[in-house]
C-alpha positions, 0 to 999 in steps of 0.5 A: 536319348537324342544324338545330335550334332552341332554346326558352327560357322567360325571365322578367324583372321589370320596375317599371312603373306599376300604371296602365300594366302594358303599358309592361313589353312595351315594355321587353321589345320594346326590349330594356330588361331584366334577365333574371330567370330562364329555362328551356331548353325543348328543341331542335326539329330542322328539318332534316338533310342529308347534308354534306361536308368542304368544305361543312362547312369553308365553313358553319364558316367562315360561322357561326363567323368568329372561328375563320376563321383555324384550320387545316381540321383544328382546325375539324373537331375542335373543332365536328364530333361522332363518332357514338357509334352502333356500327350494332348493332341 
């Protein structure tokens, strides 16, 4: 298992006083926007770890509850990727 964060550069406009251009962080802050653009960044990677089956199945299960319902064989085909690495060097 890979944990990764992911960056976005995001912009809004935001009409505020000319007097006042900081009330546009409050709205920021308060979740008042319309987004007006963005641009994905990158992911970082934080971690990585050995995981098995079970583990596997209980963090989907956790992180993804709508799917909580599917079969354990469903779960693992829809959300684990196959390495494409064939061990050749």
């Amino acid at each position: 298992m890979v944990e990764c964060v992911s960056q976005f550069r995001q912009r809004y406009v935001i009409e505020v006083d000319a007097e006042y251009p900081e009330y546009a962080l409050d709205d920021v802050a308060m979740e008042r926007y319309k987004e007006f653009s963005q641009v994905h960044l990158g992911e970082v990677v934080v971690s990585h770890r050995v995981v098995g089956v079970d583990e596997v199945l209980a963090i989907c299960d956790e992180d993804n509850a709508y799917c909580k319902s599917w079969s354990d064989e469903k779960k693992l085909q829809v959300f684990v990727t196959e390495s494409t690495y064939d061990g050749s060097k």
